[in-house]
C-alpha positions, 0 to 999 in steps of 0.5 A: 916338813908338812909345809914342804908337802904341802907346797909340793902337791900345789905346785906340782898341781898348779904346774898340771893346770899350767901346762893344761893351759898353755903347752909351754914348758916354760910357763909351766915349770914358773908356775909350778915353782912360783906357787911351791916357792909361795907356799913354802915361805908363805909364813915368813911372807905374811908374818912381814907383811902383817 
């Protein structure tokens, strides 16, 4: 669950900056559930690479 906030507050920022930035709902909502999705496996991703 910690993980899952975590990754919410990052990409709901990450999102602000995008749209900061660009202006396109588009990049935006990519952005914002890149770095959510990121975040989120994040652990099972750097368990398989490492």
């Amino acid at each position: 669950m910690k993980r899952f906030l975590i990754g919410l507050a990052l990409g709901s920022g990450s999102s602000a900056v995008a749209w900061g930035v660009t202006h396109s709902l588009g990049w935006t909502a990519a952005v914002g559930i890149t770095v959510f999705i990121l975040v989120w496996l994040g652990e099972f991703i750097l368990d398989d690479l490492l």
